[in-house]
Every structure is written in C-alpha cells, then in structure tokens.
C-alpha positions in Angstrom: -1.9 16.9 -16.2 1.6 17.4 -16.9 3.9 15.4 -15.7 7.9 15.7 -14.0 7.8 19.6 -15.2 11.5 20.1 -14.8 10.8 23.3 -12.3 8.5 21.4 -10.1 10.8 18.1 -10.5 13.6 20.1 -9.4 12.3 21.2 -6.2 11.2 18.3 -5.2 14.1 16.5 -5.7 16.0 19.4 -3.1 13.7 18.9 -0.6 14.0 15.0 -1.2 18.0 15.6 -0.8 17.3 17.5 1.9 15.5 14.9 3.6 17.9 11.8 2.8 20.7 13.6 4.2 18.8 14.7 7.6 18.0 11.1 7.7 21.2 9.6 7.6 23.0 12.2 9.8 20.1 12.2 12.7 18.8 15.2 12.5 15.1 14.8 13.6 14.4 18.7 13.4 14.7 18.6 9.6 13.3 15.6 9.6 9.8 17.3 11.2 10.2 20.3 9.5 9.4 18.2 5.7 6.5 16.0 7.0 3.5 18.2 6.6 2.4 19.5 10.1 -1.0 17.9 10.3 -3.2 15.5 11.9 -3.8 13.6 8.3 0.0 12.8 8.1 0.8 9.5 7.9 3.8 7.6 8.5 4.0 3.6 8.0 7.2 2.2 9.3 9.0 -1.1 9.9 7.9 -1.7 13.0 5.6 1.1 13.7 2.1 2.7 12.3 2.3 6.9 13.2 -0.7 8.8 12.7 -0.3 12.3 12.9 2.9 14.6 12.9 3.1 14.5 16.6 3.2 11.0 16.5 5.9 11.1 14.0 7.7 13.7 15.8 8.1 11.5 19.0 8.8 8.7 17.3 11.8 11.0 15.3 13.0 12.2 18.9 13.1 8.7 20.1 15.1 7.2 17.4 17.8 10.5 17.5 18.1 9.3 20.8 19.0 5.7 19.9 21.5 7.3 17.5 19.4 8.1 14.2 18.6 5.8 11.3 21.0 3.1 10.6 23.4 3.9 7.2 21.8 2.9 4.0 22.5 3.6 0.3 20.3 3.8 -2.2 20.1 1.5 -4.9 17.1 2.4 -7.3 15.1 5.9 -7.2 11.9 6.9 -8.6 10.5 10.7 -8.7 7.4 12.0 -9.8 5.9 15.0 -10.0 2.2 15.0 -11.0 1.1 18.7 -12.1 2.5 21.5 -9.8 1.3 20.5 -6.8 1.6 16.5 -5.5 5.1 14.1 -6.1 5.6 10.8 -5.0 9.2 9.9 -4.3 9.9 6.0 -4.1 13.6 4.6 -3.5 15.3 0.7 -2.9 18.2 0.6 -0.7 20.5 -1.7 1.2 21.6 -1.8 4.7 25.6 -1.9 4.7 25.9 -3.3 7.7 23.2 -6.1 7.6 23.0 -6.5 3.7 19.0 -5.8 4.4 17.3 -4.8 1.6 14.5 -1.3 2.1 12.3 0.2 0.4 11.0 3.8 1.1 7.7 5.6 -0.3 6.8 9.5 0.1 3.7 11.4 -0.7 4.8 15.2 -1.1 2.4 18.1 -1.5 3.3 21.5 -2.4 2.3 23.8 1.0 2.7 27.6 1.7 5.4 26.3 3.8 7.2 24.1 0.7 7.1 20.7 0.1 5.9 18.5 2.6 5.5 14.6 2.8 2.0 13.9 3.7 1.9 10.0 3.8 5.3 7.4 4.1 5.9 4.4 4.1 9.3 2.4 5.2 9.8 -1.3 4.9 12.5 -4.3 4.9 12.0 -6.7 1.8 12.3 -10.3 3.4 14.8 -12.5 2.5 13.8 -15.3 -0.2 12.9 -18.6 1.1 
C-alpha cells in the first residue's frame, strides 16, 4: 500500500479545507454535503453519539441554529492518505475564547460523489488535575 501519494494527499487535504472552513463559518449544508450520505456514518461528539447522516444532519441544523461551531484554531495536524481510496485526517486545536483544548478525528473514503467522512470523532482534552 502506498502511502500520502501526493495526488490523493492533495485532494484530501481540499476537501479537508473545505470542511474546516464550512465549520467555522456555520454552514451546515457543506458540512452534510462531505459526511458520506449513509446509514454507516458515524459521528462521535462532545456531548453527543450520531449514528447515521440524518442524525448528523439534524444535529448540524440544530447547532447552525445556535450560531455554528464556536471559533477554534488549530494547533497540530495529521493527514493520511492510505492507497487511493481511505485518509484519516486528525487535528489539536484550542478554543480562543475558553483556552479549551480539542481534538478532532476523520475517516474519509474516496466515493463517486468525492471524498466523504465516514466516521468522526470530536472531543475536549480535560484540564490536568
């Protein structure tokens, strides 16, 4: 298996982009558009465990409703591209607001419609004691 094939790394670092910036300027549509339109999707969150990409979609048009995600910058980033057809995108990041520190996991897969996140997973790293 070959791995981060710079063609294949490429694209999946677009549609990553694409994703972080939908994220952080609430727009839920894109959002749904890159998690893979299926039952199997799977989407772990801080306070929530979706199952499905309807789930995820109503849990998206909740939140846009609230306002969106809450600002973030990224701090360390990890992509991967294993062969042609499966990356896993891993980032750290800190809340400016709250000086929270995240973390954030994709599973993408290569589908006739693009790439498409198949499994996430979104949590808060707690403070030290």
């Amino acid at each position: 298996m070959q791995i981060n094939l710079p063609e294949v790394h490429r694209e999946l670092t677009e549609a990553f982009e694409r994703y972080e910036a939908a994220l952080v300027s609430n727009q839920p549509q894109i959002l749904n558009e890159l998690f893979w339109d299926s039952p199997h999707t799977i989407r772990y969150g801080n306070a929530e465990n979706l199952y499905g990409h309807a789930e995820i979609a109503a849990y998206r048009a909740a939140r846009a409703a609230q306002g969106g995600a809450p600002a973030r910058d990224t701090i360390r980033s990890v992509l991967t591209t294993y062969g042609r057809e499966l990356g896993t995108t891993n980032i750290e990041y800190v809340m400016p607001n709250s000086k929270k520190k995240g973390r954030q996991s994709q599973t993408w897969m290569r589908t006739e419609q693009g790439w498409r996140i198949v499994a996430a997973h979104v949590s808060i790293i707690a403070a030290a004691d």
